[in-house]
KEKE-3310 file (N, C-alpha, C; in steps of 0.2 Angstrom, whole numbers, plus 5000, padded with zeros to 4 digits):
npx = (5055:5045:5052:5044:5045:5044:5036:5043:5036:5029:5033:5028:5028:5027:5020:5026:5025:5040:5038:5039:5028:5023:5027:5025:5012:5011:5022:5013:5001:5011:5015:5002:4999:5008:5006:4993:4997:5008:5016:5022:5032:5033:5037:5045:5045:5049:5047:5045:5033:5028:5021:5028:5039:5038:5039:5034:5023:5008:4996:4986:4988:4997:4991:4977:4976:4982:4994:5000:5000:5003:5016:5019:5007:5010:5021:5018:5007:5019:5023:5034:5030:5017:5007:4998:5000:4989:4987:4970:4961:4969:4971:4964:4946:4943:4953:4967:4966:4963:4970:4963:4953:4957:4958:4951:4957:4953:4945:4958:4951:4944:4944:4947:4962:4965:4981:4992:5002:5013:5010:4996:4988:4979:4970:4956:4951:4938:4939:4956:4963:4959:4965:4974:4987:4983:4989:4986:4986:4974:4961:4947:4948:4951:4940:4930:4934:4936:4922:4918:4926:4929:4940:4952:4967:4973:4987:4997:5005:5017:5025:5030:5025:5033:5041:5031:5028:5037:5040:5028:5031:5040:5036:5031:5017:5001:4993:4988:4980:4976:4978:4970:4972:4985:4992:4991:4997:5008:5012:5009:5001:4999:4998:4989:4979:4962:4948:4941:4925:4913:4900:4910:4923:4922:4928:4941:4937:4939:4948:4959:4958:4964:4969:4970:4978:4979:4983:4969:4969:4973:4972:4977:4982:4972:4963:4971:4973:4959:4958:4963:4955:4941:4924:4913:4920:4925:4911:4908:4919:4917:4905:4907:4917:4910:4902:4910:4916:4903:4903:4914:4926:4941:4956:4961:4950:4936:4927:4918:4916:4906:4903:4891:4887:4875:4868:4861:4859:4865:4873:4877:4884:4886:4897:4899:4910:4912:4930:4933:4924:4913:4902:4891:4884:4876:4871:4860:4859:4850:4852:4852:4870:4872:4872:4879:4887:4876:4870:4881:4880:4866:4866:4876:4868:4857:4865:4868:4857:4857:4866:4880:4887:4890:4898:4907:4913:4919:4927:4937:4939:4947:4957:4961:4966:4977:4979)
npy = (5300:5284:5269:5253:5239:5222:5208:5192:5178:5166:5150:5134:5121:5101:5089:5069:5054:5042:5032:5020:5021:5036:5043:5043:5049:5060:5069:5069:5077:5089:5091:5094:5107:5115:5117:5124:5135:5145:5153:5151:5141:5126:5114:5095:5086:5073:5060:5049:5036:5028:5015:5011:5008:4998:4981:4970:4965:4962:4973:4976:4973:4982:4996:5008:5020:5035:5028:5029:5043:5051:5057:5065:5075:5079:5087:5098:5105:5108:5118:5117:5108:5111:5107:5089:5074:5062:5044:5042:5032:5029:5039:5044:5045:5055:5070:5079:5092:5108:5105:5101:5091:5098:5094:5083:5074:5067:5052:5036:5020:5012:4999:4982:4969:4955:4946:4935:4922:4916:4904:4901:4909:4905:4904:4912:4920:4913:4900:4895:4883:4872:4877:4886:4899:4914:4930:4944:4960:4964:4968:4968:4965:4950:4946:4945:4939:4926:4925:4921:4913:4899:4889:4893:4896:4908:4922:4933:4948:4961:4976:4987:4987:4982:4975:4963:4958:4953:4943:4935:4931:4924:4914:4911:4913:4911:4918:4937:4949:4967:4984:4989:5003:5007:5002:5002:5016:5015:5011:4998:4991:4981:4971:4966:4955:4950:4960:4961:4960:4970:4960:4953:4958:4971:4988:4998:5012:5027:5021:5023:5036:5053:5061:5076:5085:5098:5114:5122:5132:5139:5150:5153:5141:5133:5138:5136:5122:5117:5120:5106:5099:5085:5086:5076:5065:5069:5069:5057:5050:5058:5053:5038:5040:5047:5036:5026:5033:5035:5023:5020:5013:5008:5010:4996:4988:4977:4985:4987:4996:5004:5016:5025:5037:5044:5055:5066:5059:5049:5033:5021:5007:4997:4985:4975:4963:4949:4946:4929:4928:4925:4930:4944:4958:4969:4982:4997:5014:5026:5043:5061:5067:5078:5077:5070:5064:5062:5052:5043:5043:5036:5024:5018:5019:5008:4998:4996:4991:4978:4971:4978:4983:4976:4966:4973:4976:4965:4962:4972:4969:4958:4962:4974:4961:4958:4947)
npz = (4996:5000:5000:4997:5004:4997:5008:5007:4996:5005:5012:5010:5018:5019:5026:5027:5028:5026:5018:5003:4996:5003:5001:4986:4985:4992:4985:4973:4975:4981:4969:4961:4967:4965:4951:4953:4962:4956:4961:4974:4986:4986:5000:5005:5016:5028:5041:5051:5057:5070:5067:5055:5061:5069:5063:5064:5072:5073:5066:5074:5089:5093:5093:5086:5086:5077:5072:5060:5060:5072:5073:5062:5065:5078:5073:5063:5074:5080:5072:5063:5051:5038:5033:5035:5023:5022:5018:5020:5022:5035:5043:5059:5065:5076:5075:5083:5097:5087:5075:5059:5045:5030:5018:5005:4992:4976:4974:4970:4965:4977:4981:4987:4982:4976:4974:4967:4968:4959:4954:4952:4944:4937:4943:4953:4968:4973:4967:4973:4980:4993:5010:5005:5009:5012:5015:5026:5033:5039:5050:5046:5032:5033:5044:5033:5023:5033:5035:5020:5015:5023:5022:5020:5025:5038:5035:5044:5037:5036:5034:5020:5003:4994:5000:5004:4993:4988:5000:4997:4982:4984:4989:5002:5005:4998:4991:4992:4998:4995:4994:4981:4975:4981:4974:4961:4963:4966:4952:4949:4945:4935:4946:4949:4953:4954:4958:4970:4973:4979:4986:4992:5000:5009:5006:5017:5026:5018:5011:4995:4995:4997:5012:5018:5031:5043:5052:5061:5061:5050:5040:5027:5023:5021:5013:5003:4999:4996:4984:4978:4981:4980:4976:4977:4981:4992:5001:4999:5005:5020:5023:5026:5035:5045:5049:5055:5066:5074:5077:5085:5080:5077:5062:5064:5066:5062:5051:5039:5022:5009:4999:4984:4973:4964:4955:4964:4976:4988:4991:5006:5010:5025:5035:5048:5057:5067:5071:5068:5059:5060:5066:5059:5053:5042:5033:5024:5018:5010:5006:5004:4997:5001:5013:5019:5033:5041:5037:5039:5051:5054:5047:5057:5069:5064:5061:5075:5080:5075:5083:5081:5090:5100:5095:5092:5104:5108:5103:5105:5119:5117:5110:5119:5131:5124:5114)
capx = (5051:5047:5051:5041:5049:5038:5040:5044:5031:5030:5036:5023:5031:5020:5023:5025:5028:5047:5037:5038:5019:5018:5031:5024:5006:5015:5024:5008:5001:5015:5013:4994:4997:5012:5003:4987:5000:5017:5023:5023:5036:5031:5044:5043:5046:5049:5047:5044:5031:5025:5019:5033:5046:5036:5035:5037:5019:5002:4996:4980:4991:5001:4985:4974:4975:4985:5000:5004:4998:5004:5021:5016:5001:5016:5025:5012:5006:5024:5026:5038:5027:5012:5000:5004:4997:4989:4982:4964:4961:4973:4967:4959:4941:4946:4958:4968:4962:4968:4970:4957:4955:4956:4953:4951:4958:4950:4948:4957:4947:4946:4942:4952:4962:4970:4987:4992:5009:5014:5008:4990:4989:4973:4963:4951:4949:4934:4944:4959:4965:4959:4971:4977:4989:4980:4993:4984:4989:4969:4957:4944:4951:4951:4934:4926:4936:4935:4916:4915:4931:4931:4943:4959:4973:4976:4993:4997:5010:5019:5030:5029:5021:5039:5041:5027:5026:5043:5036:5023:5036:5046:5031:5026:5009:4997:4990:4990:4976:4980:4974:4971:4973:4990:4997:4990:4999:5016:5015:5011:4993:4999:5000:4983:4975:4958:4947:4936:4919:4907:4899:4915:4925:4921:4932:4941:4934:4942:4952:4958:4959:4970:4966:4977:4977:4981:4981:4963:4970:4980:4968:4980:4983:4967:4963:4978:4970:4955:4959:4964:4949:4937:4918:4910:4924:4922:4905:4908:4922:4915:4898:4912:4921:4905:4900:4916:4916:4897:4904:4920:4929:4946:4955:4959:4941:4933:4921:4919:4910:4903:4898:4891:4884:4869:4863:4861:4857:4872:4870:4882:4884:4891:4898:4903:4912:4918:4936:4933:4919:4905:4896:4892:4878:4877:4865:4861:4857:4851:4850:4857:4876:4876:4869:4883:4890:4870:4869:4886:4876:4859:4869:4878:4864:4854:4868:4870:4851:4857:4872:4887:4891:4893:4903:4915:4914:4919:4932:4938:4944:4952:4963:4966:4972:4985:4977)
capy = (5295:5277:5264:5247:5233:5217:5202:5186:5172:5160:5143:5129:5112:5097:5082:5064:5049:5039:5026:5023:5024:5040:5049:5046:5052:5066:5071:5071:5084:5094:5095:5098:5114:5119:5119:5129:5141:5146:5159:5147:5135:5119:5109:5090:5086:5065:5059:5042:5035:5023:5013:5015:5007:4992:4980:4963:4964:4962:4982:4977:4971:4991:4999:5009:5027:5037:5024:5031:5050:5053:5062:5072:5079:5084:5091:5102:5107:5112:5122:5111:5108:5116:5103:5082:5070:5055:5040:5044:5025:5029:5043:5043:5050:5059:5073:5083:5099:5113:5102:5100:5087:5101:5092:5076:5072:5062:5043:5032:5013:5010:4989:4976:4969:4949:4948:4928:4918:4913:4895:4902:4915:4904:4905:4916:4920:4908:4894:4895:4877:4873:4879:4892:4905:4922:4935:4951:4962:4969:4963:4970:4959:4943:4946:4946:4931:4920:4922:4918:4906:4896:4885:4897:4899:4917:4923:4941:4952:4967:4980:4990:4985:4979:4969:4961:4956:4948:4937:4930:4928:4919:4908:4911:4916:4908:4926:4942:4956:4972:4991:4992:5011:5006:4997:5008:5021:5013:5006:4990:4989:4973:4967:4965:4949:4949:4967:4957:4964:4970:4957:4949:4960:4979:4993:5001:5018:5032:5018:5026:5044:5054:5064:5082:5089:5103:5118:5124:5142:5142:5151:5153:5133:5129:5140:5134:5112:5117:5119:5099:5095:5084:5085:5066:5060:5072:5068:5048:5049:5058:5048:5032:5040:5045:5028:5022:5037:5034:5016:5021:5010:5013:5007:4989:4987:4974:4988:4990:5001:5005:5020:5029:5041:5043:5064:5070:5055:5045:5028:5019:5002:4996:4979:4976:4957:4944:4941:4923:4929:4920:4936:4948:4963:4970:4985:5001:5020:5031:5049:5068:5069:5084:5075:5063:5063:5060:5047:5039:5043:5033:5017:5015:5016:5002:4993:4994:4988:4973:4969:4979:4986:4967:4965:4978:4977:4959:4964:4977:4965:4952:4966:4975:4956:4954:4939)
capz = (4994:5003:4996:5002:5005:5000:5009:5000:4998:5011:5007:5013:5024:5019:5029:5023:5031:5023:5015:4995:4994:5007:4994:4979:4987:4994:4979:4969:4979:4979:4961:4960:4971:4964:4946:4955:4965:4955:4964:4980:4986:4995:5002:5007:5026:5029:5047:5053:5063:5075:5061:5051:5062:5071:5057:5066:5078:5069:5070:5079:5094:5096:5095:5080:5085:5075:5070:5057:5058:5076:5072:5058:5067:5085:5069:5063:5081:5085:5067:5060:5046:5038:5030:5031:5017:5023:5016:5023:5028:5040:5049:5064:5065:5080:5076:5090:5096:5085:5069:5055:5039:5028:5010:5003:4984:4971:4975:4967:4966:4984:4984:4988:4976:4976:4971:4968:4968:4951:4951:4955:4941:4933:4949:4957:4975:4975:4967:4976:4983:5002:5014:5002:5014:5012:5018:5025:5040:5038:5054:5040:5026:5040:5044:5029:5020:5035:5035:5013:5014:5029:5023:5019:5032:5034:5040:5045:5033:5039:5029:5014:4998:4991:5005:5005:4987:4991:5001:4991:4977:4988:4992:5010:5004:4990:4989:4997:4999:4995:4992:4973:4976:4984:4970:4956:4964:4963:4947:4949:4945:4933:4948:4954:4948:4953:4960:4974:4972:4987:4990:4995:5004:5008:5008:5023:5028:5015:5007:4989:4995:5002:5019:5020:5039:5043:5060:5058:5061:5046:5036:5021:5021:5021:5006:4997:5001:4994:4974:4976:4985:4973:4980:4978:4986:5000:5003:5001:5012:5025:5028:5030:5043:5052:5052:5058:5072:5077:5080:5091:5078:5075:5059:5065:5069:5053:5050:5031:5018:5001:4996:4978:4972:4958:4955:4973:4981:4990:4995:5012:5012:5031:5039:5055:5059:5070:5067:5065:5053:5063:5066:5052:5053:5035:5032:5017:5019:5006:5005:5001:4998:5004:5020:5021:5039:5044:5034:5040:5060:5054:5046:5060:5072:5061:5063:5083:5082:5074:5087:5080:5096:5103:5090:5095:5113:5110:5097:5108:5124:5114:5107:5126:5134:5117:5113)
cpx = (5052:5046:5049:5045:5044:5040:5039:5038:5030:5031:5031:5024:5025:5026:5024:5029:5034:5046:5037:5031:5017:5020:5029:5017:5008:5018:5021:5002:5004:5015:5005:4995:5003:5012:4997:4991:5006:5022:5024:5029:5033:5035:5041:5045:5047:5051:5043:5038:5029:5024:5023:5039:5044:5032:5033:5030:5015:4999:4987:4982:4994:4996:4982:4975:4980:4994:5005:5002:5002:5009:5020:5011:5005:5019:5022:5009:5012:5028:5032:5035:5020:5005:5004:4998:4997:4984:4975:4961:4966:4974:4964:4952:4941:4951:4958:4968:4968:4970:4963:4957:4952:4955:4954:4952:4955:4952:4951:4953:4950:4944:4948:4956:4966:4976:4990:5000:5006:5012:4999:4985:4983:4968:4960:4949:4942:4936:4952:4961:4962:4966:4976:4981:4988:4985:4989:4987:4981:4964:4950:4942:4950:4945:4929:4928:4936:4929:4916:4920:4934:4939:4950:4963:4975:4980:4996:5004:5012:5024:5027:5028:5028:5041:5037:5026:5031:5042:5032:5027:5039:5040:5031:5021:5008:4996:4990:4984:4977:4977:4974:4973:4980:4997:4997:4995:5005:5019:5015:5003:4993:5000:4993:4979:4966:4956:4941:4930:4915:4904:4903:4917:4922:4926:4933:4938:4940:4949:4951:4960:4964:4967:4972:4974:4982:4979:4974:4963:4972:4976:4970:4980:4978:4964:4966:4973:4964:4952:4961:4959:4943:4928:4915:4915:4926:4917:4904:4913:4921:4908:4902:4913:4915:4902:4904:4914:4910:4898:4909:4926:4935:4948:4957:4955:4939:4926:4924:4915:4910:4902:4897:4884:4882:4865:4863:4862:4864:4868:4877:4879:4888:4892:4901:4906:4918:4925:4937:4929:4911:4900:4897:4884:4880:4871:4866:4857:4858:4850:4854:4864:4877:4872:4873:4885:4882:4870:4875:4881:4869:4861:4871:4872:4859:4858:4870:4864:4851:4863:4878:4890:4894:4897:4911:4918:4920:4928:4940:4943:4948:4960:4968:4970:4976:4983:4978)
cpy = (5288:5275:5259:5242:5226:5209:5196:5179:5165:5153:5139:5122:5108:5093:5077:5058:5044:5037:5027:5027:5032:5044:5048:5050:5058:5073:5075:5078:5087:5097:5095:5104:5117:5122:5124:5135:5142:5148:5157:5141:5130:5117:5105:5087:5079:5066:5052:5040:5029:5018:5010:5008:5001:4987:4975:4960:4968:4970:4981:4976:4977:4998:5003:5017:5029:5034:5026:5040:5054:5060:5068:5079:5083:5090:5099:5106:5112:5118:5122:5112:5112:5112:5094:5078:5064:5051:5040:5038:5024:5033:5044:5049:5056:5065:5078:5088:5104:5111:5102:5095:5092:5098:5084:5074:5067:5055:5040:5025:5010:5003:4988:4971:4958:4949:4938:4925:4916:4906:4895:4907:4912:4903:4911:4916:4915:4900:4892:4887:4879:4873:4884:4898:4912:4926:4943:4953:4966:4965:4962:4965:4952:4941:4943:4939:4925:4919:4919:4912:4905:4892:4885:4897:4907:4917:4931:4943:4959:4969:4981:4986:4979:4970:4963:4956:4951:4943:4935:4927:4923:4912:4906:4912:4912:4914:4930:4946:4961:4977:4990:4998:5010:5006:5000:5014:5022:5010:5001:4987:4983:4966:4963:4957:4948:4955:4961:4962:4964:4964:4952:4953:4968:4985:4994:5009:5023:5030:5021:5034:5046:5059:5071:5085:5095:5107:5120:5130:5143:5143:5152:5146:5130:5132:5140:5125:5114:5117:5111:5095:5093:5082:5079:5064:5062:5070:5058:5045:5051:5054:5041:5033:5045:5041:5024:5026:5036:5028:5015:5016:5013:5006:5000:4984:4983:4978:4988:4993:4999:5009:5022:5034:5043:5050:5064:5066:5050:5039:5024:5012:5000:4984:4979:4968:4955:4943:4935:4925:4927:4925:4942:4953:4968:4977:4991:5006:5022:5036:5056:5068:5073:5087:5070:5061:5061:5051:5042:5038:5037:5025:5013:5012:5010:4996:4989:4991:4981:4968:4970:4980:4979:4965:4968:4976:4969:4959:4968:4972:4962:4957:4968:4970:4955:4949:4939)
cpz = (4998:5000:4999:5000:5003:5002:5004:5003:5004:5008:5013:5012:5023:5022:5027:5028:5025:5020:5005:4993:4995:5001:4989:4978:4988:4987:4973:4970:4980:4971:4959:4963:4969:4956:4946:4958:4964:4958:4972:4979:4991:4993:5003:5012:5028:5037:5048:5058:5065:5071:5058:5054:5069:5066:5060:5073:5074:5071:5074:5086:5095:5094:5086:5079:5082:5073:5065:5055:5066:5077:5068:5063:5074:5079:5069:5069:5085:5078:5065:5053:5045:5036:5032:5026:5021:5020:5022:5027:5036:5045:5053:5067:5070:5079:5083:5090:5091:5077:5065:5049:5033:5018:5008:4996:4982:4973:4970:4969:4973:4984:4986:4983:4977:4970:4974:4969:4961:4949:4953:4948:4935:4938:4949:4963:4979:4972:4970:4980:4992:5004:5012:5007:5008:5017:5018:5032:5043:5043:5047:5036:5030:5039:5039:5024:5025:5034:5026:5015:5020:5028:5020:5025:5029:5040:5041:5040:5033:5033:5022:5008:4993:4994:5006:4999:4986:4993:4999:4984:4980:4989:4997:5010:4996:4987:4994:4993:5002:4993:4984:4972:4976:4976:4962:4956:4963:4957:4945:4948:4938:4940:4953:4949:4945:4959:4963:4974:4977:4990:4993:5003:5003:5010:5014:5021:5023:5010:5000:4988:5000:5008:5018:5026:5040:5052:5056:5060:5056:5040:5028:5017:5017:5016:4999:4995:4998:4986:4974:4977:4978:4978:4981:4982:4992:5002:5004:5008:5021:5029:5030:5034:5045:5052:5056:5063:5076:5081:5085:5088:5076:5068:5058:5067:5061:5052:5042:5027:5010:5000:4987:4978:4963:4960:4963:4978:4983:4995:5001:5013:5019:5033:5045:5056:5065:5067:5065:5061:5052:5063:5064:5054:5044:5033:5026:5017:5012:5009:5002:5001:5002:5012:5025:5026:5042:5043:5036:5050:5058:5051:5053:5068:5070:5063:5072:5085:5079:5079:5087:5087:5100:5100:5093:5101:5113:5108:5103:5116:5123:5115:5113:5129:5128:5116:5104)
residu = (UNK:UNK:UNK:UNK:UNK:UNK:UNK:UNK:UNK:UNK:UNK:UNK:UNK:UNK:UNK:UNK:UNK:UNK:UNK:UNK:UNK:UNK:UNK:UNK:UNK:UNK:UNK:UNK:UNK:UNK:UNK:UNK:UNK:UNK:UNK:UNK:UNK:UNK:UNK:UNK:UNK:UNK:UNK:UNK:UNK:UNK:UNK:UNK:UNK:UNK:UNK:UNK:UNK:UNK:UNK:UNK:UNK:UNK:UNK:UNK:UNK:UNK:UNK:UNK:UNK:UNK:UNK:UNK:UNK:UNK:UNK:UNK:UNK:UNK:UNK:UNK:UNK:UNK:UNK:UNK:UNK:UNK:UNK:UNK:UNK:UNK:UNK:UNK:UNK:UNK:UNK:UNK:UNK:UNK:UNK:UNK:UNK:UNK:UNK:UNK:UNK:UNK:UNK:UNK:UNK:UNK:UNK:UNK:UNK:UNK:UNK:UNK:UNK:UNK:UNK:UNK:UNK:UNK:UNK:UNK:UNK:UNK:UNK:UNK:UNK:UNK:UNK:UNK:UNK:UNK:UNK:UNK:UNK:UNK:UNK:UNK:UNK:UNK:UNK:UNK:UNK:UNK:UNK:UNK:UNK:UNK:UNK:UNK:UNK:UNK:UNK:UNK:UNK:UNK:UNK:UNK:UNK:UNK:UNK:UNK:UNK:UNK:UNK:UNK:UNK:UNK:UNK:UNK:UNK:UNK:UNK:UNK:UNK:UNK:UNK:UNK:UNK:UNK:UNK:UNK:UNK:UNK:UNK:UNK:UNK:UNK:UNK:UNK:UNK:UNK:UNK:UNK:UNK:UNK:UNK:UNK:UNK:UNK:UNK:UNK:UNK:UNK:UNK:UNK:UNK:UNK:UNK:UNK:UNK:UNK:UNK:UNK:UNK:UNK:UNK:UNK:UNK:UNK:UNK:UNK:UNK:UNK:UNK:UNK:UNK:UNK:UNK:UNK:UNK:UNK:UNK:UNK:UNK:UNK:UNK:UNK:UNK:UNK:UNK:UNK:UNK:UNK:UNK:UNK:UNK:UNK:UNK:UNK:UNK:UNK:UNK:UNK:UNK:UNK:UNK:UNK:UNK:UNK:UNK:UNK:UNK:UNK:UNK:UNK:UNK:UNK:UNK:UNK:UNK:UNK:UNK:UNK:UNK:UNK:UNK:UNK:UNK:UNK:UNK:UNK:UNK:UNK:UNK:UNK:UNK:UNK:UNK:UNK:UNK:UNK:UNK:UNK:UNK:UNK:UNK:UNK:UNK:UNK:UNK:UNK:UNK:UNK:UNK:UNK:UNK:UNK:UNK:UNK:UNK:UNK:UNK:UNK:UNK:UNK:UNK:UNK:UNK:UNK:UNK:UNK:UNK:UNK:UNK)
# end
């Protein structure tokens, strides 16, 4: 009589960048997949990147591609790991051959959120004293508030969500602009004062959701990344980042979005701006959800008819001399 030996489950290596936020995003995906697959083990893999470990130099100035995705995606490539979790704002439309953006989870509220100093705490981003220091690190965020509020000083702010909050408390900042997603995530959503509404500021590209990347050989993976996967937020997400891609923008780029979704129909709002805020192109695509990367292609050409691409190009020099 043979007896069969059966092999033992395979245990599934997610990646996760150090940070408090990436862990607690990380973490939570690990336990959605290990409620969907019991008799699996995923581990949780921490690795540092680029991003990560340059806090002290605005991140438009050491470039936009993959800043904070770069290591993970070597890891991955060199079967290290198996899947990595990333804030999907943060991904670059581009992946490197042999990878794929195997699912995208449920958005939390992708806006912008104002977070005040304590002596501010009966304001609103439209009454705010002149010369009020706005702390962002977001060209995006920049763009978009120098063109409504010309007459704020804004000062750039590096490092993680603690850090950052630190210094506003301390009173180096009147206010700070920040992920509401971010701050939801960690707990701190008493900390949002005031949820800036579109016509102010407009999201980044996939802000709110998470990005899972994975080998696009790894057909077990990507049939595991699947069960987390929530579809409106696939289809809003990817017409953003085929807007952003259509436009060769990376995420330092003040491109911002909108999207929703009403029965089948998905609607994409886009912006493109000057970093001083002088030059603004604004435009709005309807059509099929389950047309959405079109629709992220035909915004952006609308918008190249009204001069984003000058926009960029313009954008795009400043950044190469470091100015």
């Amino acid at each position: 009589m043979t007896s069969v030996v059966s092999s033992p489950p395979r245990t599934i290596r997610i990646g996760s960048r150090k940070s408090q936020l990436a862990l607690v995003q990380t973490y939570w995906v690990q336990e959605q997949l290990q409620k969907s697959f019991p008799d699996i083990t995923f581990e949780v893999h921490t690795m540092s990147t680029q991003g990560d470990k340059i806090l002290d130099v605005a991140l438009a100035k050491i470039g936009d591609k993959g800043l904070f995705t770069k290591e993970l995606e070597v890891g991955m490539l060199n079967q290290e790991i198996d899947f990595a979790v990333h804030s999907l704002k943060d991904l670059p439309t581009h992946l490197p051959e042999g990878l794929t953006l195997a699912a995208i989870t449920e958005r939390e509220n992708p806006a912008d959120a104002l977070v005040v100093h304590e002596k501010h705490k009966d304001k609103q981003i439209d009454t705010l004293p002149e010369g009020a220091v706005i702390g962002t690190s977001s060209l995006r965020r920049l763009a978009q508030l120098r063109h409504h509020f010309p007459h704020f000083t804004f000062k750039d702010v590096r490092g993680n969500l603690i850090t950052r909050l630190a210094k506003l408390d301390a009173g180096e900042y009147d206010a700070l602009i920040l992920a509401a997603a971010g701050l939801e995530r960690l707990g701190m959503g008493d900390r949002v004062h005031q949820i800036l509404p579109k016509e102010i500021s407009l999201h980044a590209v996939g802000q709110g959701a998470l990005g899972i990347e994975c080998r696009a050989d790894d057909s077990e993976v990507l049939s595991l990344l699947k069960a987390i996967e929530h579809t409106e937020t696939r289809d809003r997400c990817l017409a953003e980042r085929s807007f952003l891609r259509s436009l060769e923008g990376g995420c330092q780029v003040p491109i911002g979005v909108n999207t929703e979704i009403s029965g089948e129909n998905l609607t994409l709002t886009g912006i493109v701006a000057s970093v001083d805020g002088q030059k603004f192109v604004k435009d709005t695509v309807t059509g099929l959800a389950n047309n959405a990367e079109a629709l992220g292609i035909e915004l952006a050409e609308l918008l190249r008819q009204q001069g984003a691409q000058e926009i960029l190009s313009e954008i795009f020099a400043v950044i190469q001399r470091g100015s």
